[in-house]
N, C-alpha and C positions, 0 to 999 in steps of 0.2 A: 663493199666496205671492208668486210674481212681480210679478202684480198690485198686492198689497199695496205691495210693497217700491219698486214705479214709481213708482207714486201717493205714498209720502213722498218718493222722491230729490227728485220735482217740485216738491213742494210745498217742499221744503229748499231747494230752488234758487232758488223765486221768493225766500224770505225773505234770502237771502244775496247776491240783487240789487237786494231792495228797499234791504237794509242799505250797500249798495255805494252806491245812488244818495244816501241819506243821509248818509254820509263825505263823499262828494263836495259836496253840496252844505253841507256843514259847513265843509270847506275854503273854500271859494268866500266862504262869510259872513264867516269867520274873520279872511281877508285885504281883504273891503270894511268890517269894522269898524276894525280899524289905522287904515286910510285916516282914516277918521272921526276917527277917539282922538287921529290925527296930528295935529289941527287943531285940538284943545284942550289935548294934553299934549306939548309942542314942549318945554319945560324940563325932560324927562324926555329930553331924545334920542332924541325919538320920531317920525320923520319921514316925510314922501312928498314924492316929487319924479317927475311924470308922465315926465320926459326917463328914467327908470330902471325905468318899469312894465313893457318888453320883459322885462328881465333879471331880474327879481322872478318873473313868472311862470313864465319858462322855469326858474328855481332851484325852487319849491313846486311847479310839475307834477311836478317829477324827485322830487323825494322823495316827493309824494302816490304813488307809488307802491307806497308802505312799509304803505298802510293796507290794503292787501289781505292782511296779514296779520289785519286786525283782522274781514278778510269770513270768511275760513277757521277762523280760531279757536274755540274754543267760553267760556262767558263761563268766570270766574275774577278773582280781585278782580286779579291781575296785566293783567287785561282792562281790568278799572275804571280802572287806575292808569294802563298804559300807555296809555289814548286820552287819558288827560288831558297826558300828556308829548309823547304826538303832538302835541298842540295847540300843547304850548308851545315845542316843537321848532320847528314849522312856523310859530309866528310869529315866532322870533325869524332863522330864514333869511329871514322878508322885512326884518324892521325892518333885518337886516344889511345890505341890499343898499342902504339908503339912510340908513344911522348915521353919523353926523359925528365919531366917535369916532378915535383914531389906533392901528390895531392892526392884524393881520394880517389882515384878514376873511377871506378866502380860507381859510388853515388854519383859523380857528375855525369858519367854516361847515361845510368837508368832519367837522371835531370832532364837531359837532352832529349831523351826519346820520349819520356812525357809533355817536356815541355813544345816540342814539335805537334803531338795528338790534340793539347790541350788550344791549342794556337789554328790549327787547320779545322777543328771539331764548327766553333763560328764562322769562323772567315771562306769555308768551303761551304756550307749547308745554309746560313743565314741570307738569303737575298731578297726578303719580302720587301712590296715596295710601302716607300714612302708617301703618304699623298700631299701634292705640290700645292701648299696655302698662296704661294705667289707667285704669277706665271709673267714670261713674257710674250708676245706675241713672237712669232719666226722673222719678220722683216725688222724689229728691230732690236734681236739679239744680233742680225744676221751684221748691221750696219754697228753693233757693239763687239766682234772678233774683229772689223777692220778698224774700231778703234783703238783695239789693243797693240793690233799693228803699230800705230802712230804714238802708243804709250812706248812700248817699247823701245823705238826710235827716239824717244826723248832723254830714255831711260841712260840707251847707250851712250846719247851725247853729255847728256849729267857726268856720267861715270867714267866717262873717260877722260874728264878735266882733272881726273886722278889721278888713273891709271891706265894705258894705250900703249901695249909697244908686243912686236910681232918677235915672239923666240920658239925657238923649238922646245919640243916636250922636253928631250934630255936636260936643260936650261931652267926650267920653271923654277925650282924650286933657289935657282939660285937671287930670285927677284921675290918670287911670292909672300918671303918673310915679312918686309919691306911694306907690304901693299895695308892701306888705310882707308877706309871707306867712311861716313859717317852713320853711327848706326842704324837710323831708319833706312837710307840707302842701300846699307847693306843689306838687309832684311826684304828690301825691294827685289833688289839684284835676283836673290834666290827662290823671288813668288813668280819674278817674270821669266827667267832664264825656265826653271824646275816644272813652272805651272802655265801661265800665262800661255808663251806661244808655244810648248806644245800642245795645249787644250787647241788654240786658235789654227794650230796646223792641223791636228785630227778630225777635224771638223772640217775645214778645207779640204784636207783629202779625200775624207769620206763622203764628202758633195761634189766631189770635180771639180771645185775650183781652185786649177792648179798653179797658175798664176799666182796667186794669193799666200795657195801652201809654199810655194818657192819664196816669195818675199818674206815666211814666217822662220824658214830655215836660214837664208843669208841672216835676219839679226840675230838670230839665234848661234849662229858662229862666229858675230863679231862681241860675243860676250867673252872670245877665249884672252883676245887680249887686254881683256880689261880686270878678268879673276885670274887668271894664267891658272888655271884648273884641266886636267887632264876628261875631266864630265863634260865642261863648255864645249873639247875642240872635239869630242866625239858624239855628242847627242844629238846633232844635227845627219850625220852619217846611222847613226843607230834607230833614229826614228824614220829613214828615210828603206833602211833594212827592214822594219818593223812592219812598213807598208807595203813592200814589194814580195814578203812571206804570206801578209793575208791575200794576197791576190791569188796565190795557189794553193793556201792551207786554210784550215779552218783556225780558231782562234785557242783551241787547248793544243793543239798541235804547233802550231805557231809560235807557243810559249815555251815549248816543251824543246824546239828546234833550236831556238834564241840564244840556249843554255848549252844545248849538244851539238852544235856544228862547230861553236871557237872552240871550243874544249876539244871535241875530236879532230879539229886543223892542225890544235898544238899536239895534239901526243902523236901523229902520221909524221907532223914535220921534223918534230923529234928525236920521232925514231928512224927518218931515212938522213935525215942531215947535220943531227947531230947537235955542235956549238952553234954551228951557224943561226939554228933555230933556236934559241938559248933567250934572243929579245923578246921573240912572241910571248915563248912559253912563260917569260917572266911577266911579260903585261897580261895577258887574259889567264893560261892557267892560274898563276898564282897568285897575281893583283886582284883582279876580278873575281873567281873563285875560290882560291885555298885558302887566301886570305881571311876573310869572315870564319872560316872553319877556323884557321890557327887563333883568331883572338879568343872564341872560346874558350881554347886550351889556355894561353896567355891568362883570361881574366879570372877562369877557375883555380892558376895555380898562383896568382897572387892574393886575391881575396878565402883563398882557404887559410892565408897567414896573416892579414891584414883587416883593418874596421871594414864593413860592411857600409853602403853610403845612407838606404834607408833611403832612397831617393832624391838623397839633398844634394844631389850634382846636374839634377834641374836650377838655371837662374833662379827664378822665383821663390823655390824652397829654399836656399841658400843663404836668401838676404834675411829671412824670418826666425830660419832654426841652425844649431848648432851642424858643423860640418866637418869631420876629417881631413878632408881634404879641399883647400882650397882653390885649386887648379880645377881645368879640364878634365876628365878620365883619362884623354888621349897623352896630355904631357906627363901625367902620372904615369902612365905605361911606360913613357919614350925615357922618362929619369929611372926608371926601376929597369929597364930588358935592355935599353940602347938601341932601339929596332925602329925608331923615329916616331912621328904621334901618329900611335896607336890606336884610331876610332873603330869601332865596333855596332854589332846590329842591337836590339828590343833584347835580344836574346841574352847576351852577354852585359848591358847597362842595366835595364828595366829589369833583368834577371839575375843574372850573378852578380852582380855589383851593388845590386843593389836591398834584395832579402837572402842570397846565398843558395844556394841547389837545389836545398830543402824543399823552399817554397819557391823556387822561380817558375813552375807548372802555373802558378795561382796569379801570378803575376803577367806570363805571358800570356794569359787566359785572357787576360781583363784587355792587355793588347790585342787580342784576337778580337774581342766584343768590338773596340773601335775601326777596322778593318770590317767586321761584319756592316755597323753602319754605312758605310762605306758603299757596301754591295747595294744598300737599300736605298741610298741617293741617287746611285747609278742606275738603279732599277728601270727595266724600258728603253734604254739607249741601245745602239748598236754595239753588240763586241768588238767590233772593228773600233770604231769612237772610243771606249774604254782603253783598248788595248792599246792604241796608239796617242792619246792623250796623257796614258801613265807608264809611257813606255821604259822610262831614264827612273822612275822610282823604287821599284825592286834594286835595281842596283844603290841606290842611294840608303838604302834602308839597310841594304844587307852591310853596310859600314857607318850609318848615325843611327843614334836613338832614336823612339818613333817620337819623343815628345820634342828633339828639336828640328825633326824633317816634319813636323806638323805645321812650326812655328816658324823657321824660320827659312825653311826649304819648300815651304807654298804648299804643304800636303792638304793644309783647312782649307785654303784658298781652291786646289782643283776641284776638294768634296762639293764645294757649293756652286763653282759652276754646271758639276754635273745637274746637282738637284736641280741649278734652275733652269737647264738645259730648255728649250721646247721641242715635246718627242716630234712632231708634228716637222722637223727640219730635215726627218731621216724615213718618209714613209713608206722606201722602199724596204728599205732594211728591217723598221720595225714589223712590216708586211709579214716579211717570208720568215725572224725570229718570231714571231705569232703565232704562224703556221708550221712551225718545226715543234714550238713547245708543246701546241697541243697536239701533236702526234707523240712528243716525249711523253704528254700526261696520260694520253688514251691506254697507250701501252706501259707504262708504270704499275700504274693505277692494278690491270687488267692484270699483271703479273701478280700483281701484289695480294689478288682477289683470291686465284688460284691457289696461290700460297695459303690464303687463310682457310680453303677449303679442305684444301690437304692436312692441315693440323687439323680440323672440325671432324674430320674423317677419320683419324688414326687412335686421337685423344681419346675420343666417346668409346669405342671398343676396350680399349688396352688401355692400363693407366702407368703410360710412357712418359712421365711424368720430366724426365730430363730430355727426350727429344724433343716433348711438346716445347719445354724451356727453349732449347734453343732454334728450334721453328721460332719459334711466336719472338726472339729477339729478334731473326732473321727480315719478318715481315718490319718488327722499328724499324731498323735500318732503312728499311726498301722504302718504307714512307717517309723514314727521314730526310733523302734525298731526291723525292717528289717536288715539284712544284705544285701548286694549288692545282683542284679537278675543277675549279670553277674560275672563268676568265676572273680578275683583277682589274681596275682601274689603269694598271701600267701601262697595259698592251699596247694603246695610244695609236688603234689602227686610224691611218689618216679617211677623211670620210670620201676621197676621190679613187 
């Protein structure tokens, strides 16, 4: 048994330093893509200036510290989410250190670097499960994903008595304007497109049935003509990435890949080719990533001169209480910079826009707690199933608010097919995630004992009074990111 239990710690350990050096060098990329982006997207406020490279680094080493929380953790879509906010966190402390903008950087950056801690603290460590008052049976949930199938199929035929016509990405935005839906439709559109069938694909593919996964991606790409959205005509390709990465990675590695392989295609093709590679690096480095970092900077250096919204650029709050601003945030941005509608993540609406620097910690916090439920609905499902089911939402979050990718971007709608998920669909998977946890917990746990032995041991003699302090936080930690020593209802081992 000892034996056994060495031979995992080890082998856990190598994988949580292979994971460590892949952060790391994700960071590293992260920051020589900027560099790049700088030098094509200058009228975005987007800059480098080598006389401030000192002082850039020294800011991203200090906070690169933050990602040891993502070594220690175990996945959870709060996993998924946070390393995409780490990202966007950690470029927008560099672009700060070299923003021509007029605002306090100073406070907005210590903002950023709390409000990242205060946001990963829940949505990393939180994943106790829920227990499930309402179950379905497995054969007919199973006959309810093929009939989301045929929902979906109705969906697109609704919606394209609208809108149907085939253009290229370069083109969209010249029709997009244009485009009308009626509102519950629309709201549709974005639970089935966003939630819907990729839940019903992830689920498919995590069961073999591949058939089924292919008929959930073809409707899923006939939604590009009918939103002419740049998300529609790639989330059928990105989910289908999504799947063929878990098949050789694990699911924190997986996540961690998603982010550092386009980011380091664009800065290689960059840097051997030049202009030519100029389209990439504008659609993934900068659209996909640098973007969410510039609006940061965008919405800290407008709202350091302008009303504060206090949240009333939620619908809802809007109709009830007094409002600044009438519009969107995004048309505000697009009349105030000229940079077009300007949407933004939790971070920058739910945060700066809405109580200011100060408190945007306090406010991302309370986002974090709704992500941490999240974790706990999920609770018992395969990573694989998480991860591919929510595959298109870190990018969707990292440019809407979380309260209208809740509402009107199907994020309520995925949390509750998790919960009502039946574990009993996946009992290979839940098998061997059963059987890996409680070799995480034996050996947590075991670490964690030693550790308390060794302060019992050092304290009693000598009154070490500030090492004991920080032993004895050391052991928090290590329990904080435990999972329970005693099995859980979740586990949901199938009884065959």
């Amino acid at each position: 048994m000892n034996i056994t239990a060495n031979w995992w710690t080890a082998d856990d350990t190598a994988k949580r330093l292979r994971l460590a050096f892949l952060i790391l060098f994700h960071t590293v990329v992260c920051c020589v893509s900027l560099v790049y982006v700088a030098q094509y997207e200058f009228m975005f406020h987007i800059f480098y200036d080598p006389a401030r490279l000192a002082a850039a680094v020294t800011v991203v080493a200090a906070f690169a510290l933050v990602s040891y929380l993502f070594v220690v953790a175990e996945f959870s879509f709060g996993y998924f989410l946070g390393f995409y906010f780490y990202t966007m966190v950690l470029g927008y402390l560099w672009l700060n250190v070299f923003s021509d903008l007029n605002y306090d950087h100073r406070l907005s950056g210590l903002s950023a670097a709390a409000s990242a801690i205060t946001f990963l603290i829940p949505a990393l460590l939180v994943s106790s499960p829920i227990r499930q008052f309402f179950t379905i049976s497995a054969k007919a949930f199973d006959r309810l994903l093929t009939f989301s199938l045929a929902l979906a199929a109705a969906t697109i035929a609704i919606s394209a008595a609208y809108n149907f016509r085939f253009v290229s990405i370069g083109r969209i935005y010249e029709f997009r304007g244009g485009l009308e839906f009626p509102l519950l439709l629309n709201y549709w559109i974005g639970i089935t497109s966003n939630a819907l069938l990729p839940f019903a694909f992830g689920c498919f593919a995590v069961r073999g049935n591949y058939w089924r996964a292919a008929i959930a991606l073809v409707l899923l790409l006939l939604f590009y003509p009918i939103t002419l959205s740049k998300l529609a005509f790639f989330t059928p390709a990105w989910l289908l990435v999504m799947t063929l990465l878990l098949k050789i990675c694990e699911a924190r590695t997986t996540v961690v890949l998603s982010l550092f392989l386009p980011m380091l295609l664009g800065v290689i093709l960059i840097a051997i080719f030049k202009m030519t590679a100029v389209p990439y690096l504008e659609l993934v480095n900068f659209r996909m990533i640098a973007t969410p970092s510039n609006a940061m900077d965008i919405y800290n250096d407008f709202f350091s001169r302008n009303d504060l919204t206090y949240f009333c650029q939620i619908k809802i709050l809007k109709t009830i209480v007094d409002c600044p601003y009438q519009e969107q945030l995004s048309l505000v941005m697009a009349k105030a910079y000229g940079l077009g509608n300007f949407n933004a993540s939790l971070f920058s609406t739910e945060g700066i826009a809405s109580v200011g620097p100060l408190f945007a910690p306090l406010s991302v916090f309370a986002c974090g707690l709704v992500i941490a439920l999240s974790n706990r609905l999920s609770s018992g499902l395969p990573p694989r199933l998480i991860l591919i089911s929510s595959a298109i939402f870190p990018q969707i979050l990292l440019n809407v608010p979380l309260t209208t990718t809740m509402l009107s971007n199907g994020g309520a709608v995925l949390f509750l097919l998790w919960y009502l998920t039946p574990r009993s669909l996946f009992p290979q998977d839940t098998v061997h995630e059963a059987s890996s946890r409680k070799a995480h917990v034996a050996s947590s746990w075991a670490t964690a004992s030693l550790l308390t032995a060794r302060v019992d041991h050092r304290c009693r003699p000598v009154r070490a009074r500030s090492i004991c302090a920080f032993e004895s936080a050391s052991i928090f930690l290590a329990r904080a990111t435990m999972p329970p020593a005693t099995p859980t209802p979740s586990t949901y081992i199938h009884p065959s």
